[in-house]
Every structure is written in structure tokens, then in C-alpha cells.
N, C-alpha and C positions, 0 to 999 in steps of 0.2 A: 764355050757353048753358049750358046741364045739363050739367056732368061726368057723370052715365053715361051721357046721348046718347053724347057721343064717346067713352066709353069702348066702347058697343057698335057705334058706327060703326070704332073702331079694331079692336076684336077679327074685325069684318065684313073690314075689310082683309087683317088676317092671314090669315083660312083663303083668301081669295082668292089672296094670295101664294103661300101654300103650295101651295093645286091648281096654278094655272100651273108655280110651282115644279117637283110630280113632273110635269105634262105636260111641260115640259122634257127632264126627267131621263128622262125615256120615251124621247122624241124623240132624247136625243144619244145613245143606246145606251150610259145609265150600266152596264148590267150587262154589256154587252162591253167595258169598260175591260180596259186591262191589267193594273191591281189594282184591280178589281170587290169585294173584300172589305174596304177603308178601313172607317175606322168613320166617325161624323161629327166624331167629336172628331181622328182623325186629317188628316181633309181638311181640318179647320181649323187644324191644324197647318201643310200645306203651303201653304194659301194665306197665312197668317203670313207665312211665310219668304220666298216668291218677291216680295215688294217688296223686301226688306233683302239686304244682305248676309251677317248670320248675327245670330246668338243665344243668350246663354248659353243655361243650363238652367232659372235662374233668370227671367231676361228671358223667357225663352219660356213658361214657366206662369205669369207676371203676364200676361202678352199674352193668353194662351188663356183666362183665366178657371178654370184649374184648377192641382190642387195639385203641385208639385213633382214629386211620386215619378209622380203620373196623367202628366205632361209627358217624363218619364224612359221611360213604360213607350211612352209614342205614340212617341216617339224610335228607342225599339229594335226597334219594329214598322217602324218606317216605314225606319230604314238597314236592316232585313232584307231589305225588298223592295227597295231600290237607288234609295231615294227622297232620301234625307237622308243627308249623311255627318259625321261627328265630326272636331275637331280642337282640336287645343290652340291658348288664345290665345296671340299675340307678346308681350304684355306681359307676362303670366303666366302662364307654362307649367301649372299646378295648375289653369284654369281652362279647362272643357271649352265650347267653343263646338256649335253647328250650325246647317247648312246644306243649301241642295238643292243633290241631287248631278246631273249631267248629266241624267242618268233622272228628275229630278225636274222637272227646268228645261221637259221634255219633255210631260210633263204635266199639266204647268200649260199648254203651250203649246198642246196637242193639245185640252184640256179648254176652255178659252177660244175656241178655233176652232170646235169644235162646237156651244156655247154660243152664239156671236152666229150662227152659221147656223141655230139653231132659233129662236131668238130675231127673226132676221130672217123666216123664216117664218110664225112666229105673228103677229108686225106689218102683214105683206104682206094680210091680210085686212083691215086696217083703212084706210080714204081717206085721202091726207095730208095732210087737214083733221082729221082726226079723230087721227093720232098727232100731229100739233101738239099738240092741246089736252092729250093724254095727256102729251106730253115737258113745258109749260106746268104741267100740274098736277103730277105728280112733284116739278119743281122749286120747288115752291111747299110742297108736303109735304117737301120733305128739308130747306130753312130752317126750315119749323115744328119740325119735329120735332128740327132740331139746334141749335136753342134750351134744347130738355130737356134733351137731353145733349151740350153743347158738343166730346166727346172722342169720340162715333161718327159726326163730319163726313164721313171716310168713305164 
């Protein structure tokens, strides 16, 4: 097959993602959040954190894909809002960790929640013959594609 076939059948995918994506985001009353003002780099912050336990400052901007100080500044935005809190490691006090704070843990929780009930929503119009094939093909694109990149398994 032609690599820009599927380079334009992938790019076809993305904006597909995306629209669903803000309809979504419409749908969970992203702008009624409690902190409505995250940036994207910050919510990719929190959703980092809420598998782990914590994370230097270091660890945490290899994770994010961004630099140090950008990971520093999402940090001090995100503990201002009572999302994330600081603390020094056990092993080495001179090394600053972080972590979601209660208020964090929260919404992630609240975020998630509203997410599969929109999600369930948008589903509910399709036969469940038809989200078969859908859940069948995903699965079939998330091995191809995690082939490319064996570390966004994910």
C-alpha cells in the first residue's frame, strides 16, 4: 500500500478524533469544571500523575514531553489551584517530588465520570453490532500503531 494513502487515511482519523474529542468536551461541561482554566499542557500534567504515585520535577517533564522549567511553571499553577502538592523525597530531602493532592485525586475522578457517561451516550446510538466492530477495529489499530511506537502502549 502507498504510504500517503495511509498517511491521509491517518490524518482523516485524527480530525475525526478531534471533532468527537471537543463534542465530548461540550457534552461533559468542560467549561463548568472547577478549574475551567487548565491549559492542555497542565491537564496533561494531572492525568501523568493520577496512575503513580508521584514524581520528581525532573521525571515529570521527561513524561510530559516538555522542558524542566515549562514542568516547574505547570506545577506551580496546578498546586495554586489545590490540584497538585509538593514534598520532599525520603531518601533525599534536596529532591522535590509531586503529587495529586486530594482535590486532585477528585478530578480526575469527577473528569472520568463524566467522560464515560458522554461517551456512553454517544455509543448508545450505535447497534451492538456495530460497536462490536468498532471495539474490534480500535483494537486492531492500537496493536498497529503500537508497533510504531512500542512506549505509547498506553
Amino acid at each position: 500500500m502507498d504510504i500517503e494513502h495511509v498517511v491521509t487515511q491517518m490524518r482523516r482519523m485524527g480530525r475525526l478524533i478531534r471533532r468527537l474529542s471537543r463534542r465530548l468536551d461540550k457534552s461533559t461541561g468542560k467549561r463548568k469544571s472547577r478549574h475551567p482554566d487548565l491549559t492542555l499542557s497542565q491537564m496533561r500534567t494531572i492525568w501523568l500523575l493520577h496512575d503513580v504515585e508521584s514524581y520528581t520535577m525532573s521525571e515529570l517533564a521527561a513524561r510530559s514531553d516538555v522542558s524542566r522549567p515549562a514542568a516547574t511553571s505547570n506545577a506551580d499553577a496546578l498546586e495554586k489551584l489545590g490540584v497538585l502538592e509538593r514534598f520532599a523525597d525520603t531518601s533525599d530531602r534536596r529532591v522535590v517530588r509531586v503529587r495529586l493532592s486530594a482535590g486532585g485525586k477528585k478530578w480526575v475522578q469527577d473528569h472520568k465520570k463524566q467522560h464515560r457517561e458522554s461517551m456512553t451516550r454517544m455509543l448508545s446510538k450505535l447497534t451492538g453490532a456495530e460497536r462490536a466492530e468498532l471495539a474490534e477495529t480500535l483494537e486492531k489499530i492500537h496493536a498497529i500503531l503500537s508497533r510504531i511506537d512500542p512506549a505509547a502502549k498506553e
